[in-house]
C-alpha angles and dihedrals in degrees: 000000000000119000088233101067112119113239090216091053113140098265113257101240087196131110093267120045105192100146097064128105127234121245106248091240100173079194087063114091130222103292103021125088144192121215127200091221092071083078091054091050088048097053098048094042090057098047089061092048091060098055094048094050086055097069105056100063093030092113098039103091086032094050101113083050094043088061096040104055090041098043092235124134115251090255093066085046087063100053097067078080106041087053082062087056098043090046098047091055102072092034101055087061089052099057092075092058095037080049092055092035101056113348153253088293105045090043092052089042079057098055093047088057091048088049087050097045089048094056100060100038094058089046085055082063093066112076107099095224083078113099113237098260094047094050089048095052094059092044079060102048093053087048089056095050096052086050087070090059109054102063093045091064091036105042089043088055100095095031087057095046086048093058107036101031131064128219087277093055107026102093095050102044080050093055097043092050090040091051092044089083092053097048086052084051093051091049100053095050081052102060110026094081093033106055101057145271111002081253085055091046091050089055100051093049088055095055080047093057102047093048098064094044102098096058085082085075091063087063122112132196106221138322128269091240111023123234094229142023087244088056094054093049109094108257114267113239138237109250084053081060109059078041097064090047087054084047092230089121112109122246104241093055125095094240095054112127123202111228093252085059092047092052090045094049084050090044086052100044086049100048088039096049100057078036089057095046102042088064088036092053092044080049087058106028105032097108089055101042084054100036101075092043082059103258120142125235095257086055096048088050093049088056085054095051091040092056096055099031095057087043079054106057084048103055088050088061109040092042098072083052106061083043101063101005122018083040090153104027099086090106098050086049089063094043084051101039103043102070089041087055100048091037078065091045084051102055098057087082096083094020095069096083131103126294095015100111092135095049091052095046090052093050095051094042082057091042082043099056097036096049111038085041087062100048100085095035087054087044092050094041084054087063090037095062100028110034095219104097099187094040099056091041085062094050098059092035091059092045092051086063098036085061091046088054093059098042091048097053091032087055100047099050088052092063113129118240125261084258086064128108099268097009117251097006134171107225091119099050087052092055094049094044088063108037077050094064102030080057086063113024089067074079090081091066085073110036126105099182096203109200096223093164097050078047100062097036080059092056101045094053096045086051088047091052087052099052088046083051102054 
């Protein structure tokens, strides 16, 4: 870089930012850098996260509307969000490969196009000449596209925060991009009810949607000199990395896991997975678990964004600290934080009945706090463990979906009759939700969670100091 640039230069929101200049981090070693325009990267990419969080659960507290005003069952209804699940699966994989193939900028630049083309093709679905089916269909296409969207801005989280962020600053740019989906989920739940008929709603999503599209263009791909040696390596790929799970990765590789890493990573895609499902599937379904037990809709969307928004403050707090002071406790914090989570879960079972509004606050502020706590510490584990840092966030991630697939449906189809006392009621599905993820959080009792990767960026830098020092 040349000695003249102006360090208050416009940031170059191109692939290559060359000129511009390095932050003066007396922590930074010799070789690795820290640029200013990581922040503007962050920003936008969480930006786009959150939107894109906001339309998968959009229907959820509206859902009895929903049905009503376009003349579907519940169970459709449902599947607007299942198509998100179906649709994420696949595409989650792909990041990775759409990362390696062109790049953090062009892959964001995609998602901001599908989250474009689904708002105004939902909103195609709203004029009322249109017969039911064909309105529906387009419901669902939009859904779809906007499917395509959400794991590109969640998967590429902790790949973003591993290229751009040093030890000092990884944890928490991985928190503040992994909570950015459930603040768009809160906020969905928020306004959806709140903002008119379900025609209005989809309007007001659309227009959502389009305003944030143009972030994706302050996203750059890597900087000229990397924070980390981690950061400087090539990115492992994908396909090392199922072959590491398989352990038929060689020893002397990178990618190489030891078999206690390769339990552990199971132990974590398995226990984030039913985690990840049990708030996906509250997100869907809250306006028909609270219903029968006689909640509104603006109530059953206040528990939702209760749920997320406590997790929220308290990911913003603890972050910071497993970043400077709890640096090798992320393992313990799952081991701490997993049967607190599913006893809340639990005790929903008997929590979900009239005139107990207070109770059920209480109990999603604790889901809240515990789960959405533990998202960036799993997501950074999954590095950790795995050094791929965009693989094994696919694969959670996945599994997160695949889960939802299942509780969604499960749940569903565990819905009482209309005969029932109250009618159509969840009591079931409550049941199921949490004997689902007590069956897998006992897990815990068994994971280490070694952070490998922590471990040799440590290393490097303490070798680098030396070699500055002699």
């Amino acid at each position: 870089m040349s000695g003249k640039d102006d360090p208050d230069s416009k940031i170059d929101v191109t692939t290559r930012v060359s000129s511009l200049r390095v932050n003066s981090d007396a922590e930074e070693p010799r070789g690795y850098r820290l640029y200013k325009q990581r922040f503007v990267g962050l920003v936008a990419i969480f930006v786009l996260n959150v939107v894109s969080g906001m339309n998968w659960p959009w229907f959820g507290p509206i859902a009895n509307n929903t049905a009503t005003d376009y003349s579907i069952s519940l169970d459709q209804v449902n599947w607007l969000g299942n198509a998100f699940s179906i649709i994420y699966l696949p595409t989650a994989i792909a990041v990775p490969l759409l990362i390696a193939r062109f790049g953090l900028r062009i892959t964001c630049i995609t998602g901001a196009v599908f989250l474009l083309l689904s708002a105004w093709i939902r909103y195609a679905s709203t004029p009322r000449s249109l017969s039911p089916s064909s309105a529906y269909a387009l419901l669902i296409v939009g859904q779809v596209l906007a499917a395509f969207a959400q794991p590109i801005f969640q998967v590429i989280g902790p790949k973003y925060s591993e290229t751009w962020f040093n030890l000092q600053g990884r944890t928490t740019a991985t928190m503040i991009l992994a909570i950015a989906n459930p603040i768009g989920g809160a906020l969905g739940q928020l306004i959806s009810p709140i903002v008119g008929s379900t025609r209005q709603s989809i309007l007001v999503l659309g227009i959502i949607n389009t305003v944030v599209v143009p972030a994706a263009l302050f996203i750059g791909n890597a900087p000229p000199t990397p924070p980390t040696y981690i950061a400087s390596k090539a990115p492992p790929s994908l396909g090392s990395l199922l072959r590491a799970m398989a352990g038929r990765q060689d020893s002397d590789t990178p990618a190489y896991m030891s078999i206690r890493e390769r339990v552990d990573f199971a132990i974590m895609i398995a226990v984030f997975g039913v985690l990840v499902a049990g708030t996906n599937t509250f997100s869907i379904l809250s306006d028909q678990y609270m219903s029968p037990a006689g909640y509104s809709s603006d109530i059953s969307g206040l528990m939702g964004a209760t749920l997320l928004l406590s997790g929220i403050v308290s990911a913003i707090v603890t972050a910071p600290l497993f970043d400077r002071v709890f640096t090798n406790h992320l393992g313990l914090t799952c081991r701490i934080l997993c049967p607190i989570l599913a006893a809340a879960w639990l005790s929903l079972i008997w929590a979900v009945k009239p005139h107990n509004t207070g109770g059920l606050f209480a109990i999603m502020a604790i889901i809240g706090v515990a789960s959405v706590t533990m998202l960036p510490v799993a997501l950074e584990l999954g590095c950790e463990l795995t050094r791929n840092a965009d693989g094994s966030s696919a694969l959670l991630w996945a599994a997160g979906n695949l889960f939802s697939i299942i509780f969604i449906l499960s749940e569903g189809a565990l819905r009482a009759g209309p005969d029932a006392d109250p009618p159509l009621n969840m009591r079931k599905a409550l049941i199921f939700n949490a004997a689902f993820i007590w069956g897998f959080v006992v897990l815990v009792s068994i994971f280490r969670g070694k952070q490998a990767r922590r471990q040799l960026d440590e290393r490097k830098i303490q070798e680098s100091r030396q070699e500055e020092g002699a």
